[in-house]
Structures are given as C-alpha cells and as structure tokens.
C-alpha positions as CSV (number, residue, x, y, z in Angstrom):
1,X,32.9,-20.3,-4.8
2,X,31.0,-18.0,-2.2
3,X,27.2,-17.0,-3.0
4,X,26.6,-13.5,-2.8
5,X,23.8,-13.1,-0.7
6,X,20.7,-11.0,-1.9
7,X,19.6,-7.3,-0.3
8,X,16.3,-7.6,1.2
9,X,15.5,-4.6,-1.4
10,X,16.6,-7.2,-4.3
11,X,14.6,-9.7,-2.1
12,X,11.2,-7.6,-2.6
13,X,12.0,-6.7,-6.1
14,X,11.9,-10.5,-7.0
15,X,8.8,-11.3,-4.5
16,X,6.0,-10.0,-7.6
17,X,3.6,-9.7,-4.1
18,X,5.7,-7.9,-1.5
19,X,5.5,-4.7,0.0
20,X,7.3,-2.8,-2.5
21,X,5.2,-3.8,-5.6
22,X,1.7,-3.3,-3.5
23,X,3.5,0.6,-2.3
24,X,4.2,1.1,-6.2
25,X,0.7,0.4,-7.6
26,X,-0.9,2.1,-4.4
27,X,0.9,5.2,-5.8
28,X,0.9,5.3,-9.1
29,X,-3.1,4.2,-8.6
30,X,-3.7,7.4,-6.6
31,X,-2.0,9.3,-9.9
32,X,-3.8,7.6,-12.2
33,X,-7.3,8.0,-10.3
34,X,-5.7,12.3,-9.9
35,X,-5.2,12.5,-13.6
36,X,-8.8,11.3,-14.2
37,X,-10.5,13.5,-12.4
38,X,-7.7,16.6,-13.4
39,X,-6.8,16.4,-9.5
40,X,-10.0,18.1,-8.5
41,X,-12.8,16.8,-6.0
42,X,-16.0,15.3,-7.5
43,X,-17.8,16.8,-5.4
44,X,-17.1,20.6,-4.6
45,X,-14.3,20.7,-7.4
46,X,-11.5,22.1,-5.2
47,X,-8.0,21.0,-6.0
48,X,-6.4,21.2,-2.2
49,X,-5.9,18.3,-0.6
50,X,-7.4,15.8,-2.7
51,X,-6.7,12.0,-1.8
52,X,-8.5,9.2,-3.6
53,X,-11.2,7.2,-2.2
54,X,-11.8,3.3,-2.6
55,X,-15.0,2.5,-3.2
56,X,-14.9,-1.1,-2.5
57,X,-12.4,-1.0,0.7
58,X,-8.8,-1.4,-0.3
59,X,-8.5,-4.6,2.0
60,X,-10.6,-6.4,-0.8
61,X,-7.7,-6.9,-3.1
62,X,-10.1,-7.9,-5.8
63,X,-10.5,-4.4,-6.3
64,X,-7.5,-3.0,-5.0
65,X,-5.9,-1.5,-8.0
66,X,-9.3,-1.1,-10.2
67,X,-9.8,2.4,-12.0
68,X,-13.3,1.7,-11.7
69,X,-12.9,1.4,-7.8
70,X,-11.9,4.8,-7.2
71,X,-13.7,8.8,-7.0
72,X,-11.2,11.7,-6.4
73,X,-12.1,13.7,-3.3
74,X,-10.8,16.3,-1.1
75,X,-10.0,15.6,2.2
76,X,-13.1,17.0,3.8
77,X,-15.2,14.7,1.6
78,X,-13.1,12.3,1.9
79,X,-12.7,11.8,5.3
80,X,-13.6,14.6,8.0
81,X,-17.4,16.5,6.8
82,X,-20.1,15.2,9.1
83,X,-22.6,16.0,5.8
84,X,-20.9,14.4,3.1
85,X,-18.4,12.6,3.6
86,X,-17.2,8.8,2.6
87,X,-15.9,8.2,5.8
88,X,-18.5,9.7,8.1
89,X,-21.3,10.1,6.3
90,X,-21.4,7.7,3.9
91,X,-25.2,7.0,3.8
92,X,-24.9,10.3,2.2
93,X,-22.1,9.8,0.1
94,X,-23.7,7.1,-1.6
95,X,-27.0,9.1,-2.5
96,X,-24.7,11.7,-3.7
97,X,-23.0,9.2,-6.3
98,X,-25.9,7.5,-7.3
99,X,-27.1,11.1,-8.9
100,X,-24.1,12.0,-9.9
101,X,-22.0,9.0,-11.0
102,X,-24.6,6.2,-11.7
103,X,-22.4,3.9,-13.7
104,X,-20.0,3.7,-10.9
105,X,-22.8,3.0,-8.7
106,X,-24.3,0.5,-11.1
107,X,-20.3,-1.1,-11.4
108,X,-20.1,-1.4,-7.3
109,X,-23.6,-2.9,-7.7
110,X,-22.2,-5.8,-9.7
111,X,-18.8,-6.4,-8.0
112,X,-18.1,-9.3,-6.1
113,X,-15.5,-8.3,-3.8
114,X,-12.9,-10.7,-2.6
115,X,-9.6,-10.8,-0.3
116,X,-8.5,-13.1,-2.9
117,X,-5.8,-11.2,-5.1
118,X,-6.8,-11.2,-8.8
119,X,-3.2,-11.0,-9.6
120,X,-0.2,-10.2,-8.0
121,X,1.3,-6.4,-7.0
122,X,3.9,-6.3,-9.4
123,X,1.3,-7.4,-12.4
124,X,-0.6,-4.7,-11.2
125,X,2.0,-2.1,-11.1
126,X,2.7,-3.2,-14.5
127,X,-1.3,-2.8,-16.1
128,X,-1.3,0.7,-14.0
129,X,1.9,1.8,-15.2
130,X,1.0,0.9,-19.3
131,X,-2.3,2.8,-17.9
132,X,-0.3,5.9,-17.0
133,X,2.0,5.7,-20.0
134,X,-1.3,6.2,-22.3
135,X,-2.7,8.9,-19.7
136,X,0.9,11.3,-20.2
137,X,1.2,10.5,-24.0
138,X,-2.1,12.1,-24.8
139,X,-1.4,15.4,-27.2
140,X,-4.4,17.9,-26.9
C-alpha cells in the first residue's frame, strides 16, 4: 500500500517549532499586548497606528512571547520620533519608562535574556491563546 505523502502545511503544523507556530504566537502576542493597553500608546495615548514593542529584543527567544516583555506604542514612538522613541531614541525611552512604568523596568532589570527557547512556538501559542481566551471572556 502507497504512503500518502504529507503537505508541507501538515509538515509545519506537526513541527511544534516551525514557522507557522512562531507566525501564530507573534500575532496573537501583538493582540494580547493591544488588548492590554486598550490598543492605545503608552505614551501619548493615540490609538493610530499602534504596533507593540519588545523590550528585550524579539531575537532573544527567552522572552519572545512574554507579556511582561512588551509596551504598546504608536508608530512614531515606536520607531520613527528622533525625541522619544524606542528605536531612535532609546536612551530616552528608557528614562521615560522608568517614571512611568517602573515594575517593567525593575522586571527587564532582572531578566536574563537567552537565544535559548524556553519552550517551543506551538507551546507558546498555546499559553498565549488560554491568555486570550481569559482576556475576551471578561464581562464588565
């Protein structure tokens, strides 16, 4: 009997550490970090544009797909303002969140960032997606 042979879609669905699963948890990360900060910058409170920021950069999978490793900002604070800006100015930046977000400050302070994965993608996908499941079944 002839083996059917696997899609390369059913290939990455299978692989808990492929590109689909780290795509996944980068999205639904970037939601999740949204929905905390009710899609609006921490810094000048607009709501255009926003993008979320790493704090500890996303190539140290450690912290790739930590809550804690993230600040909601717009794109000018994100990326392109020459005064405050993670990007460009982040000497700046990082006075800026040390008086206005100390405990993340005080939690970068005590990371220990690592290229090392902590777990795979798809278990992170997983722990984000029970994260997001809790965030939408919140009645007010």
């Amino acid at each position: 009997m002839k083996r059917k042979r696997k899609s390369n879609l059913q290939k990455k669905k299978e692989d808990p550490n492929s590109s689909l699963w780290k795509r996944k948890s980068d999205r639904l990360w970037s939601k999740l970090v949204a929905l905390s900060y009710n899609n609006k910058c921490a810094i000048c409170n607009t709501s255009d544009f926003t993008q979320a920021h790493h704090l500890i950069p996303r190539e140290m999978y450690s912290h790739r797909h930590d809550l804690n490793n993230a600040i909601l900002l717009c794109c000018s604070h994100h990326k392109y303002s020459f005064q405050l800006s993670a990007h460009r100015a982040a000497a700046e930046f990082f006075k800026w969140l040390i008086k206005n977000y100390p405990e993340k400050w005080e939690w970068l302070l005590q990371q220990q960032p690592s290229k090392q994965q902590s777990s795979t993608f798809k278990e992170s996908f997983l722990r984000l997606e029970i994260e997001y499941s809790k965030c939408i079944n919140v009645t007010y």
